[in-house]
C-alpha positions, 0 to 999 in steps of 0.5 A: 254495092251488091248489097245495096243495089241487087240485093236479089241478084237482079239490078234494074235501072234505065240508061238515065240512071246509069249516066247518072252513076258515071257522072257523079257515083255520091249523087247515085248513092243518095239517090238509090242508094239512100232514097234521097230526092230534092225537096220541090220548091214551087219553082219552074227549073230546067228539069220541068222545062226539059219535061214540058217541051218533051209533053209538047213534042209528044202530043203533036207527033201523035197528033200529025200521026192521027191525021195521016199526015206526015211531018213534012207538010205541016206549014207554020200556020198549022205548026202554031196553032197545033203547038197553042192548043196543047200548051194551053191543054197542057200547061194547067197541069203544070204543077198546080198551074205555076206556068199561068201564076204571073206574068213573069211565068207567062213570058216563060211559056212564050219562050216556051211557046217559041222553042217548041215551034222552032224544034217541030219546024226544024223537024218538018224540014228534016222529014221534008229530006228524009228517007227516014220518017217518024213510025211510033211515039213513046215506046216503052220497054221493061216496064211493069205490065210492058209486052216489050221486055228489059235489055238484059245482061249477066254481069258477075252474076248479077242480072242487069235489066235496063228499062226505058222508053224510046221517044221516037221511031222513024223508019225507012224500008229495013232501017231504022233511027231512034230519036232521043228528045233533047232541049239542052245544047248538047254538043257531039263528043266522039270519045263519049259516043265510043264508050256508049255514053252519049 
């Protein structure tokens, strides 16, 4: 494996890659091992879903951030309408405008539409209570031409760089909360926290 993966003595890979390889190590294999991808079928899937909502969340924390304004006072009427100026920035753009091909695909982005209110609601009303409040969007680190350098280890003489980026930053005086955006129903499972993986 040492062969395979760090060659020059140096392993790089994000935290997505390495959860990949304690969930099923043959998939990981076909993957970087083997350079396999699946082949793009024209089909809107649960990954491009995750993506887009994940666009969405982006753009109007930016957005909120540019205004000066704060999370807390954004009402439903602002939350909508912002929401339905980037979808409709961002959908066409969505491989080569599948989400506006049919009316099937348009009741998807409706769906769409509706959860990603409902998450920016809900995250409104958590700033609303919160010490805690959103400071950057985005943060890369280890990337190519990044300032922010990998997390680094030494593991059996192989270097380990993880690379990556933080979604969200909300601080408050000397403390801090990383926010990972997830569009999956992901439960909390103690066990998967203590041993970092979840």
């Amino acid at each position: 494996s040492k062969r395979l993966y760090a060659s020059h003595g140096k392993l790089l890979g994000s935290v997505t890659r390495f959860e990949n390889f304690h969930r099923c190590p043959f998939q990981h294999f076909a993957c970087y091992g083997l350079g396999l991808q699946p082949r793009r079928e024209g089909i809107f899937e649960s990954l491009d879903l995750g993506t887009f909502l994940h666009a969405i969340m982006r753009d109007f924390g930016k957005e909120v951030k540019n205004r000066n304004e704060m999370w807390k006072d954004q009402d439903s009427t602002k939350i909508f309408k912002e929401v339905q100026r980037i979808i409709d920035k961002l959908a066409p753009d969505v491989q080569a405008g599948i989400l506006q091909s049919s009316a099937q695909m348009e009741h998807q982005l409706e769906r769409i539409r509706q959860i990603a209110i409902s998450n920016i609601t809900r995250r409104a009303q958590f700033d609303s209570k919160s010490n805690f409040h959103p400071r950057d969007y985005e943060i890369e680190f280890g990337k190519s031409g990044n300032e922010k350098s990998p997390l680094t280890y030494e593991i059996n003489g192989v270097k380990l760089e993880i690379l990556g980026q933080i979604d969200r930053l909300d601080v408050s005086q000397d403390r801090f909360v990383i926010i990972d955006y997830k569009t999956s129903d992901m439960s909390l499972d103690a066990s998967r926290i203590y041993w970092g993986l979840q």
